[in-house]
N, C-alpha and C positions, 0 to 999 in steps of 0.2 A: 217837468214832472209828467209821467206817463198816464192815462187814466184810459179804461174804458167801460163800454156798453154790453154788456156780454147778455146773447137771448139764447136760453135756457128751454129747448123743446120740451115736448111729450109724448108729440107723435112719430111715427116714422117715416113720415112725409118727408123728401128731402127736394126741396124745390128749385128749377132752374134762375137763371140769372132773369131771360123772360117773364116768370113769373112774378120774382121777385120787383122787376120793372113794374110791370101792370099795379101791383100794389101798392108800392112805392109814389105813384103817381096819384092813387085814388086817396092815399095817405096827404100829400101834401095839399091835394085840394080841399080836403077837410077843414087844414088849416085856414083858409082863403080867407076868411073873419076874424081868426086869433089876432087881437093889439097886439102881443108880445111879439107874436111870428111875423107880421109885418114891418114894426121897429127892427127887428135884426135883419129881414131881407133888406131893406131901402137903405140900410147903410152901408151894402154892396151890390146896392143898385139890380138889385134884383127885382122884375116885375113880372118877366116870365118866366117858367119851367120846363126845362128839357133835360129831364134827369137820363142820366142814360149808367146800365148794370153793365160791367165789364168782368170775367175771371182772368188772369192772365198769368202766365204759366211760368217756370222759371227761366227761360230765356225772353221773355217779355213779349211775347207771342200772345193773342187774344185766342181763348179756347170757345170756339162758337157751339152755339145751344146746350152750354154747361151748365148742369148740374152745380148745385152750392156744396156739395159733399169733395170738394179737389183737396189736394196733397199738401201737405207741409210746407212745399219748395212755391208753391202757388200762390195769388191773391185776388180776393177779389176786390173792384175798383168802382166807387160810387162817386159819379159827376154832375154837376149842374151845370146847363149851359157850354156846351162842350168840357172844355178843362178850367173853367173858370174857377171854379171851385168843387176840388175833390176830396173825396176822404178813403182808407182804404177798411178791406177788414180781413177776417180771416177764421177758418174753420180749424177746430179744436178737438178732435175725434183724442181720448181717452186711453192710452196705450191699459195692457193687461193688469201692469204694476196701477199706474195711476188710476185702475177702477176703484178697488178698492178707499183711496181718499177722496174721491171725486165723491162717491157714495156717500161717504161720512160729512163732507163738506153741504152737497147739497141736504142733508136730510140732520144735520145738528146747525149749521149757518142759515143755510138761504130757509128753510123749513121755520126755523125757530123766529126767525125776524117777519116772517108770513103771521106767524100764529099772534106775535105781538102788536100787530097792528097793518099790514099792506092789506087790498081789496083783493086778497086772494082766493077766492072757494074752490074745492074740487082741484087744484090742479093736481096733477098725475107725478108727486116728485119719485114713486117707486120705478114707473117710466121713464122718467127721465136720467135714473140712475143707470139702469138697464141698457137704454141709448148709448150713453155714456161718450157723447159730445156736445158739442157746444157753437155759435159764433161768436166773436168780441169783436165790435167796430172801436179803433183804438184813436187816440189824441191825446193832445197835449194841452195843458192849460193856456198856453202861447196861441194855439191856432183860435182861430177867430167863431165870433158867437157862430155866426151862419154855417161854419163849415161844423159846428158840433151839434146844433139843431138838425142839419141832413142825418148826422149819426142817430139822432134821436127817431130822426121820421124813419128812417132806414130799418132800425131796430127794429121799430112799432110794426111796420109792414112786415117782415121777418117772424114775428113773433108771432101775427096772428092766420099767416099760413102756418105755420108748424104746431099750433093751439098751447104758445111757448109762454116764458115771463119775461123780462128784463130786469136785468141786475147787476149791479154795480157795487163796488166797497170801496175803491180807492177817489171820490169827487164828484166823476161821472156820472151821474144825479145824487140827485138828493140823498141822503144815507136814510133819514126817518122813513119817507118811500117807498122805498125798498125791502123786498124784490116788488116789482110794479104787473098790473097787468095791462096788457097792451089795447084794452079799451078804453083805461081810464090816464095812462102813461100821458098822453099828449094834454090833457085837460090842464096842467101841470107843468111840465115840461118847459113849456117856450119861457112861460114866465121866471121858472126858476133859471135857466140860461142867461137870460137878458139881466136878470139880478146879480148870480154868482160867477158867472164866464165870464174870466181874464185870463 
């Protein structure tokens, strides 16, 4: 079964891989005290981190100092420890047709489950309509805790360059949750992993 992490901008901040790196790294050291985060790295022997951001293009070329806004045919690639464990993801930019539902999605779905309970204030969903893209870090309920936790920190740092949300409908966290904001996402996160990831 397919599930993912999909972070929901505001701004039109569109950040590089670089970027995305640097945060990514300040993300996971946060963790560095989570019991949950640590249970799921030490059962793949993980003690240290050398996450490293890749976009790579359709012939499987690495596109240097890219931008997180690449093509369709593209992807970008999140690694621990060189390729020990990766996860990929991918940018979701809105065709003309699909604005219109994307609109109504974010602003009768994601909106409506905000209002009934996520820690969400202020966020900008008329913005993000407008934007009218998206990323989704994707997996499988087969891949393993650690490689869906990276999705998770991945997300989080993603989301709070672009002053975004995360959110999920298909497993990919928590449903009650959801949509999450990326301050309070990790507080949450490792533990509910380490309980529901199989």
């Amino acid at each position: 079964m397919s599930i993912h992490l999909e972070v929901i901008p505001s701004s039109q901040r569109i950040p590089t891989a670089e970027e995305l790196l640097a945060r990514t790294q300040i993300t996971l050291a946060a963790l560095a005290n989570n019991s949950a985060a640590l249970r799921i790295w030490s059962v793949e022997k993980f003690s240290t981190f050398n996450p490293q951001i890749r976009v790579i293009d359709e012939s499987g070329c690495e596109i240097r100092s890219a931008r997180l806004d690449f093509n369709e045919n593209s992807c970008g690639w999140v690694s621990l420890n060189g390729d020990t464990l990766v996860l990929g993801f991918r940018f979701d930019r809105k065709t003309e047709t699909d604005a219109i539902e994307w609109r109504e999605y974010l602003m009768q779905d994601v909106a409506t489950r905000a209002a009934v309970g996520a820690e969400i204030d202020g966020f900008g969903y008329e913005n993000a309509a407008q934007l009218g893209y998206s990323w989704a870090m994707r997996g499988s309920l087969g891949r393993s805790k650690a490689t869906w936790l990276l999705a998770g920190v991945t997300a989080t740092a993603l989301a709070e360059l672009t002053d975004g949300i995360l959110w999920s409908d298909d497993g990919g966290a928590d449903w009650r949750r959801m949509p999450a904001n990326p301050r309070t996402f990790l507080e949450w996160f490792p533990d509910w992993v380490d309980a529901n990831f199989s």
